[in-house]
PyMOL commands that place a pseudoatom at each C-alpha (Angstrom):
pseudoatom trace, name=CA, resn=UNK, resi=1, chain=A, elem=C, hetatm=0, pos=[121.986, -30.279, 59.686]
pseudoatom trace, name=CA, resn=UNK, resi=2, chain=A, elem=C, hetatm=0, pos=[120.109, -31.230, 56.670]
pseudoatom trace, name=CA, resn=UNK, resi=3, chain=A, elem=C, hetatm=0, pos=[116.369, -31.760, 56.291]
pseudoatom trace, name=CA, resn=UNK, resi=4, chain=A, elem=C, hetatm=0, pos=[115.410, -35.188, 56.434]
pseudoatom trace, name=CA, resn=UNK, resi=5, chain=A, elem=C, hetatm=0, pos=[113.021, -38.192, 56.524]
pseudoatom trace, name=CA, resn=UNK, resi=6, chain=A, elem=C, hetatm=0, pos=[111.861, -40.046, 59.600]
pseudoatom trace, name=CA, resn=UNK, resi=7, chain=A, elem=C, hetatm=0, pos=[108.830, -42.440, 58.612]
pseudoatom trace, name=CA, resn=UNK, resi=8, chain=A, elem=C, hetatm=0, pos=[107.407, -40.720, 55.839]
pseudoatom trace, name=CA, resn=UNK, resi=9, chain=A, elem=C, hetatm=0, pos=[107.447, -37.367, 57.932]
pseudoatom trace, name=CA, resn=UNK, resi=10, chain=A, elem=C, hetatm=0, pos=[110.052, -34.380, 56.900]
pseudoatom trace, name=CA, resn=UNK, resi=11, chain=A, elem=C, hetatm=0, pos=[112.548, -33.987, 59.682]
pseudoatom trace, name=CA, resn=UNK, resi=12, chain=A, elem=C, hetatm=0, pos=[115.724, -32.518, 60.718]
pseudoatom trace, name=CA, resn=UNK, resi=13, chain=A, elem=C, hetatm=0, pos=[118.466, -35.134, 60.205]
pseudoatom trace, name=CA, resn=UNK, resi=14, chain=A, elem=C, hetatm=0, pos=[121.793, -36.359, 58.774]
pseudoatom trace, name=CA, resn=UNK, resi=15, chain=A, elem=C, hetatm=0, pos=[120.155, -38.032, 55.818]
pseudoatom trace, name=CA, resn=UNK, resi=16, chain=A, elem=C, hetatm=0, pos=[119.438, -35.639, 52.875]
pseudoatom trace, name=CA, resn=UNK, resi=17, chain=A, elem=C, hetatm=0, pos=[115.203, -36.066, 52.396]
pseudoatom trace, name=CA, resn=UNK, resi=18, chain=A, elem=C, hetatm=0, pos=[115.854, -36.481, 48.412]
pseudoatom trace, name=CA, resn=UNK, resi=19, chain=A, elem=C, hetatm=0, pos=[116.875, -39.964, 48.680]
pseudoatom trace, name=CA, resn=UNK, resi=20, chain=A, elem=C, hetatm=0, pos=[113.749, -40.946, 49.764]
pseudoatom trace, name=CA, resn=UNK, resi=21, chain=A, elem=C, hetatm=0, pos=[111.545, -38.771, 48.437]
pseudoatom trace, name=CA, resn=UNK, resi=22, chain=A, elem=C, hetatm=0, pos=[109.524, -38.165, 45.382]
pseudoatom trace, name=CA, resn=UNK, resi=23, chain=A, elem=C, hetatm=0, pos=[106.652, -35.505, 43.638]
pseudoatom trace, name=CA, resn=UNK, resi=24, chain=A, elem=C, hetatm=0, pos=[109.119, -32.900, 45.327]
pseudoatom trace, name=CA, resn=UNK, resi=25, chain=A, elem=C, hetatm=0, pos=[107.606, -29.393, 45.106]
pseudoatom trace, name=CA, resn=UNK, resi=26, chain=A, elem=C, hetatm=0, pos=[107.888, -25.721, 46.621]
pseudoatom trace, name=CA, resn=UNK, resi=27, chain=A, elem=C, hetatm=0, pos=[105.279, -23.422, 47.046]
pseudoatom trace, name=CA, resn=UNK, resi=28, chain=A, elem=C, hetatm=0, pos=[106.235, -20.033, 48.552]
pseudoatom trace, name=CA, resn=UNK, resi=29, chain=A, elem=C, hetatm=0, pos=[108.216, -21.281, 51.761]
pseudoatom trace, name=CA, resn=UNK, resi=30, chain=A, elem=C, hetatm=0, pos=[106.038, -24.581, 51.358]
pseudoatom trace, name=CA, resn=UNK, resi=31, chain=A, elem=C, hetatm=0, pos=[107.977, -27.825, 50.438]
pseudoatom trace, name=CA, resn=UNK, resi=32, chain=A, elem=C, hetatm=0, pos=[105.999, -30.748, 49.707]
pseudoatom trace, name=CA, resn=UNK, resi=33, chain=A, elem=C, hetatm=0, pos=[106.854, -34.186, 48.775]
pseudoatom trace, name=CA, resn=UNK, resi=34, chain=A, elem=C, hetatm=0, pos=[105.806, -37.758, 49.075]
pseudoatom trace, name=CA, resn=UNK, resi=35, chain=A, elem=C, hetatm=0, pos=[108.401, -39.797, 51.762]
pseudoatom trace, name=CA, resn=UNK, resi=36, chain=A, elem=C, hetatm=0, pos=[109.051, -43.337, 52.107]
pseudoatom trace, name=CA, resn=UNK, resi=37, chain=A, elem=C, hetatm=0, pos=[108.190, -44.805, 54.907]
pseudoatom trace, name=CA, resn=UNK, resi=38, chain=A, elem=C, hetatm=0, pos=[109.678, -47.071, 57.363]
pseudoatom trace, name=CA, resn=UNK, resi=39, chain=A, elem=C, hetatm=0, pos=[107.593, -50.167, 56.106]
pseudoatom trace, name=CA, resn=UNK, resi=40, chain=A, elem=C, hetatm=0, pos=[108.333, -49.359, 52.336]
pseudoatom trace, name=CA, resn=UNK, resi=41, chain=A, elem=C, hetatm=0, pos=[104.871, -47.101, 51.809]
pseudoatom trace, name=CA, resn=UNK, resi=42, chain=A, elem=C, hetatm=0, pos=[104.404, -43.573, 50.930]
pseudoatom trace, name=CA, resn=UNK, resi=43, chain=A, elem=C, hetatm=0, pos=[103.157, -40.873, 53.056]
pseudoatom trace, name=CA, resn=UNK, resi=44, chain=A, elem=C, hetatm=0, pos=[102.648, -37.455, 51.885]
pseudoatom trace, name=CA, resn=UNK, resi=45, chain=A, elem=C, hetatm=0, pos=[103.978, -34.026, 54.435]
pseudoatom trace, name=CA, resn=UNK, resi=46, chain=A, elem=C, hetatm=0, pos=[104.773, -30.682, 53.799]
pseudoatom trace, name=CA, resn=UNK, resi=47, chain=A, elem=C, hetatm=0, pos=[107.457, -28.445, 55.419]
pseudoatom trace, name=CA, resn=UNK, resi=48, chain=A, elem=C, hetatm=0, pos=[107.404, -24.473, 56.087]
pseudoatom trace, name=CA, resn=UNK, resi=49, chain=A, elem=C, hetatm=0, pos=[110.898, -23.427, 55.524]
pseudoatom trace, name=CA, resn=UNK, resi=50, chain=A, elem=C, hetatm=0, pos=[110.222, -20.562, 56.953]
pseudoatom trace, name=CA, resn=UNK, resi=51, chain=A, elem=C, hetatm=0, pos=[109.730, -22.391, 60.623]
pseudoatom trace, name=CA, resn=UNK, resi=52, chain=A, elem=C, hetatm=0, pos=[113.588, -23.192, 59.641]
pseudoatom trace, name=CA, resn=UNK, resi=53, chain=A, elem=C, hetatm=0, pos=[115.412, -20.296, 57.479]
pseudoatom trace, name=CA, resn=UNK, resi=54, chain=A, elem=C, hetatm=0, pos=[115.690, -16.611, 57.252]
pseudoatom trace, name=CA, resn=UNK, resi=55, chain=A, elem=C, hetatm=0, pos=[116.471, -13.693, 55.223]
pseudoatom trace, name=CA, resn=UNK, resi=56, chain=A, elem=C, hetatm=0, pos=[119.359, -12.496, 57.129]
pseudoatom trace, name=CA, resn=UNK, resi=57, chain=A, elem=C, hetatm=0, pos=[120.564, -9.138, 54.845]
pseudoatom trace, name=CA, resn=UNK, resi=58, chain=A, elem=C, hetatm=0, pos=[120.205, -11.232, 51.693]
pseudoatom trace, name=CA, resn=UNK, resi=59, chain=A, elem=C, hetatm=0, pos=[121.573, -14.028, 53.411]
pseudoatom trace, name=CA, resn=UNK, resi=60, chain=A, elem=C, hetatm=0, pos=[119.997, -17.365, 54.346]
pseudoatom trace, name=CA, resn=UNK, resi=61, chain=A, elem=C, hetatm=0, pos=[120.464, -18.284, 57.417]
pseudoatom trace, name=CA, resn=UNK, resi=62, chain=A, elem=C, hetatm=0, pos=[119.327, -20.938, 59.999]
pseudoatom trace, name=CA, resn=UNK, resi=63, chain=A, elem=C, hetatm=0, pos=[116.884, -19.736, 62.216]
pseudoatom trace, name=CA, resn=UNK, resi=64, chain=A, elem=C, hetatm=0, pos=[117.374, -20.694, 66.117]
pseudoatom trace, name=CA, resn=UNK, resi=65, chain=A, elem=C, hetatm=0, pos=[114.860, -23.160, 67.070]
pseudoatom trace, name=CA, resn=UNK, resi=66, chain=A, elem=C, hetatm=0, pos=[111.329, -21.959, 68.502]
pseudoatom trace, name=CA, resn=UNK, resi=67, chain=A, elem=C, hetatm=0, pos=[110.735, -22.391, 71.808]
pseudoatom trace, name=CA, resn=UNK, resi=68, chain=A, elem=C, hetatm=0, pos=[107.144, -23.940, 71.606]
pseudoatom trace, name=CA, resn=UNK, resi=69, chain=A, elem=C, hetatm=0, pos=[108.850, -27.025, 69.467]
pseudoatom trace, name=CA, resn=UNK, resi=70, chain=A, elem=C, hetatm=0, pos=[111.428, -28.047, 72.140]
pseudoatom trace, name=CA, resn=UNK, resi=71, chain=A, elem=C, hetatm=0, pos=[109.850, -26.853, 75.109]
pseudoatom trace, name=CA, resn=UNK, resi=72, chain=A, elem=C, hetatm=0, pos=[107.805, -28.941, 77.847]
pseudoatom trace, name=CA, resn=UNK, resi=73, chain=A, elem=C, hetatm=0, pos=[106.234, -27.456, 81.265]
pseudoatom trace, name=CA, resn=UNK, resi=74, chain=A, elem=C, hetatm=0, pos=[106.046, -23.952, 79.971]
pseudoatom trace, name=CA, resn=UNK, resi=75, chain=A, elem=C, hetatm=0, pos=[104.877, -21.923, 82.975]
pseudoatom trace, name=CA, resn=UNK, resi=76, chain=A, elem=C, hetatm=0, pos=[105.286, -18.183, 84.802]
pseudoatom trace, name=CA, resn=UNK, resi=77, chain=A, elem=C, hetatm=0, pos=[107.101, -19.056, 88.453]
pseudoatom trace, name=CA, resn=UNK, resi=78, chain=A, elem=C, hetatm=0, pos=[104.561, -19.031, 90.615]
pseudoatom trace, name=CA, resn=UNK, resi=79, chain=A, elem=C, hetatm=0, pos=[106.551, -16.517, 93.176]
pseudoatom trace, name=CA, resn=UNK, resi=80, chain=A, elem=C, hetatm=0, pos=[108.009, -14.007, 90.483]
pseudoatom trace, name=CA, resn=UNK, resi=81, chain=A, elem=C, hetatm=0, pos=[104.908, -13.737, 87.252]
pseudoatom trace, name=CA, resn=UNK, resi=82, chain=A, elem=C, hetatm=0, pos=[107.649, -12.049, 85.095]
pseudoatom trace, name=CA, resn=UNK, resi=83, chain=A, elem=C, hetatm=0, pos=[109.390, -15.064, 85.025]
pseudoatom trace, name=CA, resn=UNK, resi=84, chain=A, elem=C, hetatm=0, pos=[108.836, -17.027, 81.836]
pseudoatom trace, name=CA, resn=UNK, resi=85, chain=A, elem=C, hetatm=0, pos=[110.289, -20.935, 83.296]
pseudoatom trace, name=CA, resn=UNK, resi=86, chain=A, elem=C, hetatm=0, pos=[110.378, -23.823, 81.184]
pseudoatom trace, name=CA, resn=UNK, resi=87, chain=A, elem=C, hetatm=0, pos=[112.113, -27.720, 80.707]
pseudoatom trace, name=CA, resn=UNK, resi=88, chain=A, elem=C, hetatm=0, pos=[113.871, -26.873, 76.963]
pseudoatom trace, name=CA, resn=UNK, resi=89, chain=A, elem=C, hetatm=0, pos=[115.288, -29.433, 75.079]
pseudoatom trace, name=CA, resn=UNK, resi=90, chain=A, elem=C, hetatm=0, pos=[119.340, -28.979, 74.325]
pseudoatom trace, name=CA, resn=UNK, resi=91, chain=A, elem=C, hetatm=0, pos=[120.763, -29.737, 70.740]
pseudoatom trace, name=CA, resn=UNK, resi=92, chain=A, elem=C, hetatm=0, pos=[122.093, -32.879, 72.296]
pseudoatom trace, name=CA, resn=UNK, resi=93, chain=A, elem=C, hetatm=0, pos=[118.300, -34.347, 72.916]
pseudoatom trace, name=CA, resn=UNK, resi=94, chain=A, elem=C, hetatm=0, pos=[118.417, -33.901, 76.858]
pseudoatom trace, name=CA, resn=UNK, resi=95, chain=A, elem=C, hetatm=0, pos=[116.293, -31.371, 78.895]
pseudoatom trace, name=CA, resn=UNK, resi=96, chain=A, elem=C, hetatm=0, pos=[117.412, -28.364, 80.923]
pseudoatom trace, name=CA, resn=UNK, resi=97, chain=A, elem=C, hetatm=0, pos=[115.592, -25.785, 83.679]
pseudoatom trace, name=CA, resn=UNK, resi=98, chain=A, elem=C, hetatm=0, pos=[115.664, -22.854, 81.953]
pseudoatom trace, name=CA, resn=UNK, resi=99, chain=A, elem=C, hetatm=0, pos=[114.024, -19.375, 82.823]
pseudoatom trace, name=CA, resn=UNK, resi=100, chain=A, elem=C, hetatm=0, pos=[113.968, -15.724, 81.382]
pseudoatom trace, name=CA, resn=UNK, resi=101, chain=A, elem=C, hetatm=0, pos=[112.775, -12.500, 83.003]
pseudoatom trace, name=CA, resn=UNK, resi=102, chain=A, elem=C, hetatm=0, pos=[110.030, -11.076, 80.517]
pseudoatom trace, name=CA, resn=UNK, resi=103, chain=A, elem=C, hetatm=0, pos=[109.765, -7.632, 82.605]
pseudoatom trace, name=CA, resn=UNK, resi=104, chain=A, elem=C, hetatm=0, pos=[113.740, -7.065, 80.906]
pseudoatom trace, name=CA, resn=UNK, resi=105, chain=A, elem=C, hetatm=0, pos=[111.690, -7.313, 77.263]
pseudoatom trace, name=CA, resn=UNK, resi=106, chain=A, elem=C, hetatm=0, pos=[108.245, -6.656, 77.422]
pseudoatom trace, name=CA, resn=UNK, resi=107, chain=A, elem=C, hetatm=0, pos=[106.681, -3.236, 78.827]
pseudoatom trace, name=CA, resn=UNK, resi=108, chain=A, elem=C, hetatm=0, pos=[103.242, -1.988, 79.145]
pseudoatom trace, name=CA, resn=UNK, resi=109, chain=A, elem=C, hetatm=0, pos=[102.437, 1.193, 76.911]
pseudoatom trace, name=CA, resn=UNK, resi=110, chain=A, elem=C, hetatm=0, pos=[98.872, 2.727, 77.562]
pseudoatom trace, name=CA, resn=UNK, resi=111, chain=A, elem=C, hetatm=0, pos=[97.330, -0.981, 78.249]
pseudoatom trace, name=CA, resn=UNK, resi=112, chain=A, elem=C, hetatm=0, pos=[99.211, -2.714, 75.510]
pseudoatom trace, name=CA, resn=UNK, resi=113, chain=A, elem=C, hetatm=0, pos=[102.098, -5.225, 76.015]
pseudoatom trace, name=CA, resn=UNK, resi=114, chain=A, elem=C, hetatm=0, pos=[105.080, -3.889, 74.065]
pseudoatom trace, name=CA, resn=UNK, resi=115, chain=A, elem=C, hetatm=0, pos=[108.158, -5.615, 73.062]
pseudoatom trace, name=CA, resn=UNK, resi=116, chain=A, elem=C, hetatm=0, pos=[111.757, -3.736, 73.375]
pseudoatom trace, name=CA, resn=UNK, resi=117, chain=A, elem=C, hetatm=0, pos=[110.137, -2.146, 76.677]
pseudoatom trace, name=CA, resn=UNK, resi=118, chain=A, elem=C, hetatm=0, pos=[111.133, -2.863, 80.173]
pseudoatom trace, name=CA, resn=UNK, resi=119, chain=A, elem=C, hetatm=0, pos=[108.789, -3.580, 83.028]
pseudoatom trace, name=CA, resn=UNK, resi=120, chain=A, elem=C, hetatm=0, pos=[105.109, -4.882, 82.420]
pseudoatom trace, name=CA, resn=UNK, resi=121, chain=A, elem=C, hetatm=0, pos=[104.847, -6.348, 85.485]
pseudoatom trace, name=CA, resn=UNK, resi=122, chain=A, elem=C, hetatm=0, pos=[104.832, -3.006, 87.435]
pseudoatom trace, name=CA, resn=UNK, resi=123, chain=A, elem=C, hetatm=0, pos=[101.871, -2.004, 85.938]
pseudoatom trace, name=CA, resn=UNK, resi=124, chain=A, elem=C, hetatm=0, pos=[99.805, -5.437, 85.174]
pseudoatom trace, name=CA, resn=UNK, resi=125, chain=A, elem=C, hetatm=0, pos=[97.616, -7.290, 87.837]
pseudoatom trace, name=CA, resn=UNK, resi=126, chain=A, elem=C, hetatm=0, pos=[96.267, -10.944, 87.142]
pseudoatom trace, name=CA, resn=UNK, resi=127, chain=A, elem=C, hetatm=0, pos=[98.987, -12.434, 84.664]
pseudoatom trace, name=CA, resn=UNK, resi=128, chain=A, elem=C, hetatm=0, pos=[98.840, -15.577, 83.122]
pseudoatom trace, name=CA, resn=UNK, resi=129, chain=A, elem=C, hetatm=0, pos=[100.393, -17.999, 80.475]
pseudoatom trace, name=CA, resn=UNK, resi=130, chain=A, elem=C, hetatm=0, pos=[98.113, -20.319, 78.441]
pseudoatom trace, name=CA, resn=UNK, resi=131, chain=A, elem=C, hetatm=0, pos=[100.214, -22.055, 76.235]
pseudoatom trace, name=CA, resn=UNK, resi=132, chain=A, elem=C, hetatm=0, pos=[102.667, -19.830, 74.749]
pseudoatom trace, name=CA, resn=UNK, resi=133, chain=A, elem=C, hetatm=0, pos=[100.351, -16.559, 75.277]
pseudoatom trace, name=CA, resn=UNK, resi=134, chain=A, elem=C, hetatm=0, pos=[100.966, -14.069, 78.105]
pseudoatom trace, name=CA, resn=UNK, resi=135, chain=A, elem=C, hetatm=0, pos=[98.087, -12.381, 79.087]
pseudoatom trace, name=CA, resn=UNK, resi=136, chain=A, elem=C, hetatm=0, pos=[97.077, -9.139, 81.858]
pseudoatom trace, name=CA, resn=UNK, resi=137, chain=A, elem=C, hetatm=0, pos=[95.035, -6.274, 82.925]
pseudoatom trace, name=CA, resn=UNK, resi=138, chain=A, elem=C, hetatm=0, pos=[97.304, -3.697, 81.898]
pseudoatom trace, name=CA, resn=UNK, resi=139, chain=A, elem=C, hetatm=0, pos=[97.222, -0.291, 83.461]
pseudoatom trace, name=CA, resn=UNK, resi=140, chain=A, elem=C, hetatm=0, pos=[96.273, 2.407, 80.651]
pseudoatom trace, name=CA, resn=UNK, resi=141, chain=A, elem=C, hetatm=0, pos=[97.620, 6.471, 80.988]
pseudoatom trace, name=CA, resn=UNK, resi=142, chain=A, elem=C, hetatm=0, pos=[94.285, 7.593, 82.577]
pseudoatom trace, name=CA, resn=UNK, resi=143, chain=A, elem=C, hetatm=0, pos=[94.510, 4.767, 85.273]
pseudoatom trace, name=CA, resn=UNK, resi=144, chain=A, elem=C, hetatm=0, pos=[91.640, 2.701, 83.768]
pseudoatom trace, name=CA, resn=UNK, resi=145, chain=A, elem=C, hetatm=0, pos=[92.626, -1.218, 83.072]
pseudoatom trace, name=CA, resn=UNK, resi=146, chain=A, elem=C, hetatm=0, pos=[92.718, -3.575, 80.149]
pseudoatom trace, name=CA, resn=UNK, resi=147, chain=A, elem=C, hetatm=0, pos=[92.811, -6.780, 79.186]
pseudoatom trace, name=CA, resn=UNK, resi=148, chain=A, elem=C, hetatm=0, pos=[95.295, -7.631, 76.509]
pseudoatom trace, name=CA, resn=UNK, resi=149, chain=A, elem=C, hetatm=0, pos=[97.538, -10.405, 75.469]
pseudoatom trace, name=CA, resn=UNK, resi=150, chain=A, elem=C, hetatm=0, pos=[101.459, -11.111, 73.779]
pseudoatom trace, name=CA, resn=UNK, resi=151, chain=A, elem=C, hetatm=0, pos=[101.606, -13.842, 72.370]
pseudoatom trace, name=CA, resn=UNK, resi=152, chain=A, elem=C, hetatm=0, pos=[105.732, -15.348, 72.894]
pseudoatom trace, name=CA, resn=UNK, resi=153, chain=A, elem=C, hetatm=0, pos=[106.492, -17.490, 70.319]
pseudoatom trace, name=CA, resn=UNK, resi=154, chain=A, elem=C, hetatm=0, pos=[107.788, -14.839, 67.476]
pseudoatom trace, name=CA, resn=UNK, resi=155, chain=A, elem=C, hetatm=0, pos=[110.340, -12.997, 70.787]
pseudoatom trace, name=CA, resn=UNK, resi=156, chain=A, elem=C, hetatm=0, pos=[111.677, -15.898, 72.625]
pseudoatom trace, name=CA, resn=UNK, resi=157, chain=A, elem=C, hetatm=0, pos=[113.950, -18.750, 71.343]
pseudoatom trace, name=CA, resn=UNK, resi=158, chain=A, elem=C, hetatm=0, pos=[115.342, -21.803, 72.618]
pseudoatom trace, name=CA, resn=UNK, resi=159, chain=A, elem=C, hetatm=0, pos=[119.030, -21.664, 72.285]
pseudoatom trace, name=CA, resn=UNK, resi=160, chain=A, elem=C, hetatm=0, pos=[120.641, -24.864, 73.238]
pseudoatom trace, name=CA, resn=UNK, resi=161, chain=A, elem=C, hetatm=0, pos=[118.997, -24.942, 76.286]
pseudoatom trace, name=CA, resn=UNK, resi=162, chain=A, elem=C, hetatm=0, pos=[119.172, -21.204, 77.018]
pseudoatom trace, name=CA, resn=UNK, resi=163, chain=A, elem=C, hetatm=0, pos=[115.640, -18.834, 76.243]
pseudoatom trace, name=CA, resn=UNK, resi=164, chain=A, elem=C, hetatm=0, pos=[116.827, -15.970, 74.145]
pseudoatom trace, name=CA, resn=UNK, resi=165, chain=A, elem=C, hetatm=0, pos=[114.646, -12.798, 73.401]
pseudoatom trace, name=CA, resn=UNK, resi=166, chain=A, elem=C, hetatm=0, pos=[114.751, -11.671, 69.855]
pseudoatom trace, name=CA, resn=UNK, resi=167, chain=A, elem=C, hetatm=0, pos=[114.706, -9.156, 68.063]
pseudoatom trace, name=CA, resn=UNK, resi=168, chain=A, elem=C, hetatm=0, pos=[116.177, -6.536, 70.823]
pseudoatom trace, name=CA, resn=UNK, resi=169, chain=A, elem=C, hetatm=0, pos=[117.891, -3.853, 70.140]
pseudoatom trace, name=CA, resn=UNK, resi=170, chain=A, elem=C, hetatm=0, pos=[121.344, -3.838, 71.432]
pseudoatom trace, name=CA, resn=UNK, resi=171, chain=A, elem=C, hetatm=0, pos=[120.908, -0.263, 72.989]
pseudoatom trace, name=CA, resn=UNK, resi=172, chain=A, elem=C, hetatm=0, pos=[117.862, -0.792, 74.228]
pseudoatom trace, name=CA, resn=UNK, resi=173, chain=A, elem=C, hetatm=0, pos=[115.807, 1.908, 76.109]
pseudoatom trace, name=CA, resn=UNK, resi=174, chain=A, elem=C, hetatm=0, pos=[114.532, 2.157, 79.560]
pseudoatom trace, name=CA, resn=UNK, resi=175, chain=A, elem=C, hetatm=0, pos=[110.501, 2.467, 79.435]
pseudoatom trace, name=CA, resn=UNK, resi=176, chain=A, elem=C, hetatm=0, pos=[109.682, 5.753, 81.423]
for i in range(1, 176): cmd.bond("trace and resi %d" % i, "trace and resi %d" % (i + 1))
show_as sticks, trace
zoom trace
């Protein structure tokens, strides 16, 4: 995949962006340019490359694509709230069901959501999802309760279809 130009917008496509581009600049992960549009004008976008690359051990790498950019009907199941559902969008353009269980991920550590625990849901009462942010009344140590809130979007990919949690450890530890 290369970046590209759709309409005077930056894009991912088979066309390489230079060709119809011009006043090209980066700034930090920032690139900004002027693009041709469709009816021969000029528009002017910018593009985070970080939304799209990573540092991979002093590698770059292509990072798999956000959920919340090729996701539609995000929602919690209505029977089972530790079950993040959602219509993602496949590499091929179509749509696919697709579900992941948040309580294998995220764990509740003296009223705070914590990623690489394991089940939040035993200890949370009143969870939600606006948007892309999961939020509960946590149960705290001394048996008092919180609100707080984890917001999804930096721990769960879309991966062809499939959500994927990030940034797991492959040995990862029960939560007492």
């Amino acid at each position: 995949m290369f970046l590209g130009n759709i309409d005077g917008k930056f894009t991912w496509d088979k066309k390489l962006f230079q060709e119809l581009a011009r006043g090209t600049k980066l700034e930090e992960a920032v690139l900004s340019a002027e693009l041709r549009k469709t009816d021969g004008s000029w528009g002017s976008d910018s593009f985070d490359l970080r939304d799209v690359i990573m540092n991979n051990d002093g590698v770059f790498q292509v990072v798999p694509r956000t959920f919340m950019r090729s996701s539609r009907n995000v929602r919690l199941d209505s029977d089972v709230l530790n079950m993040l559902r959602a219509d993602l969008q496949r590499n091929n353009g179509t749509w696919c069901d697709a579900a992941i269980d948040l309580n294998m991920f995220l764990g509740n550590i003296d009223g705070k959501f914590t990623w690489n625990k394991m089940r939040f849901q035993v200890s949370a009462r009143g969870t939600k999802l606006e948007e892309f942010v999961l939020s509960a009344q946590l149960r705290k140590i001394n048996g008092s309760w919180v609100s707080d809130s984890f917001d999804l979007r930096d721990f769960i990919i879309n991966n062809d279809g499939v959500f994927q949690a990030v940034n797991v450890p492959a040995d990862q530890p029960d939560q007492p």
